[in-house]
C-alpha angles and dihedrals in degrees: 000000000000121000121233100223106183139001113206124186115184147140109261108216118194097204083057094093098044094041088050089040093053128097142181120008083350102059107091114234094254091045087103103046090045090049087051094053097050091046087063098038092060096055082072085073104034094054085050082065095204133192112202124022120219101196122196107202131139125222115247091227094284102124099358114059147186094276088042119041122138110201085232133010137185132198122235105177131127083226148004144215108221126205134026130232098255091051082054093045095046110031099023085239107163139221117284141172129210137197121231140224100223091174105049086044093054089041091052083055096048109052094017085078080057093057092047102264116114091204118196124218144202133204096197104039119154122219121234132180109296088069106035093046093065094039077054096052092029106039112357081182089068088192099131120092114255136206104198113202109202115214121197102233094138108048121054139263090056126186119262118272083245099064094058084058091046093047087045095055086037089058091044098053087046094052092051091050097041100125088234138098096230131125116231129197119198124205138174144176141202146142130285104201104335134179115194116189087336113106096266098068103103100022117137109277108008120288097294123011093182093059083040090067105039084050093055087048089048097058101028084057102039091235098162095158093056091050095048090042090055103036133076138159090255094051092050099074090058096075099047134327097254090040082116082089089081089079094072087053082055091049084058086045084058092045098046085049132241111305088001102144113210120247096224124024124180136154143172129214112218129187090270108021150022123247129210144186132188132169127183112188140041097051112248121244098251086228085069100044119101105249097212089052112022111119117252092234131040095217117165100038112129 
């Protein structure tokens, strides 16, 4: 059976490459603590040495709209174009061009019907930022095969909270039971509170600092239950219109398992948002963990 090596929750902010890129006049004054936090943050997958990387993300309405929007997706191409020229435009991302794993994702349709999601697929699905971001912070080589599972948290009607939790500990039973001897690493990235084009979207500390830090203590501790019990489709719109992104956070929770403390929490707070970085599995070597966040306990490793 297959090994899950790692599992890796984060943000996946686009201005990351070019802030870390830039030099001189142009680099910004918290270019190099954020560079130093993602550089550690990425030891925590390469010492995982995975093989294959399933990667949660959800398109920003580049290529699913409004008129067309499946609740989850997975991608089931040989290959995929990643970015998209906005993101170019924008972000300065640049192009990049992955490698699938055309047998785990036939596999995760297959057997996910069997444990109660009807999944959709694409075989030509483009890649967008939420899942090249953290490809940029995680493995710049990008040499490793990817399945990329596609979440709605954009479009309503949306699916519940609950069902991210469910999907995350679905994907989490599949991949263990995968016939294979590979080692799979699965990552995912969403929003803690987010405004995008509202008023709120530069404002100092990110929309909402208090549901910031009940967020990071929900995932650092595993407490799947609190953050059910506290979130709902309706309350996520109070702390910025594109909060819904959490639930991807929750889908990791699923996948990590109930009660399950990270082994390496870190997160940065920028003029607009709040970062964020978690790891379950492998344990973290206490000289790397950042003293201020780490978890007190390392459960849930195996």
């Amino acid at each position: 059976m297959a090994t899950v090596a790692a599992v890796i929750a984060s943000t996946h902010h686009p201005f990351y490459y070019r802030a870390s890129t830039s030099t001189g006049a142009d680099r910004p004054p918290f270019a190099d603590e954020w560079v130093a936090k993602i550089e550690a943050f990425r030891e925590t997958l390469t010492r995982a040495e995975p093989d294959v990387l399933v990667m949660v993300g959800s398109d920003h309405f580049h290529q699913l709209w409004l008129d067309n929007m499946p609740q989850f997706l997975i991608g089931k191409a040989p290959f995929y174009d990643a970015n998209f020229y906005n993101e170019e435009r924008e972000f300065g991302l640049p192009r990049m061009f992955l490698h699938g794993h055309e047998e785990l994702s036939a596999y995760l349709l297959r057997e996910g019907i069997d444990a109660g999601f009807d999944l959709a697929f694409s075989n030509e699905l483009r890649i967008d930022h939420s899942i090249t971001c953290p490809l940029i912070t995680l493995r710049p080589e990008a040499d490793l095969p990817i399945v990329p599972v596609y979440t709605n948290i954009f479009a309503p009607p949306m699916p519940q909270p609950k069902r991210f939790v469910q999907l995350g500990r679905a994907i989490r039973q599949l991949v263990e039971a995968w016939p294979s001897d590979k080692r799979v690493a699965i990552v995912g990235t969403g929003h803690l509170s987010l405004e995008l084009g509202g008023p709120r979207q530069f404002g100092p500390h990110g929309p909402d600092p208090e549901f910031d830090r009940k967020a990071v203590e929900w995932i650092a501790a595993g407490d799947v239950q609190s953050a059910l019990a506290d979130v709902s489709l309706d309350s996520l719109w109070l702390p910025g219109n594109a909060t819904h992104g959490f639930m991807d956070f929750m889908l990791m929770m699923g996948v990590a398992g109930d009660n399950a403390k990270a082994d390496y929490v870190d997160s940065l707070d920028l003029f607009h948002t709040m970062e964020a970085y978690f790891t379950w599995y492998p344990p973290v070597p206490s000289s790397t963990v950042p003293s201020s966040t780490a978890p007190s306990s390392t459960a849930g490793t195996p």
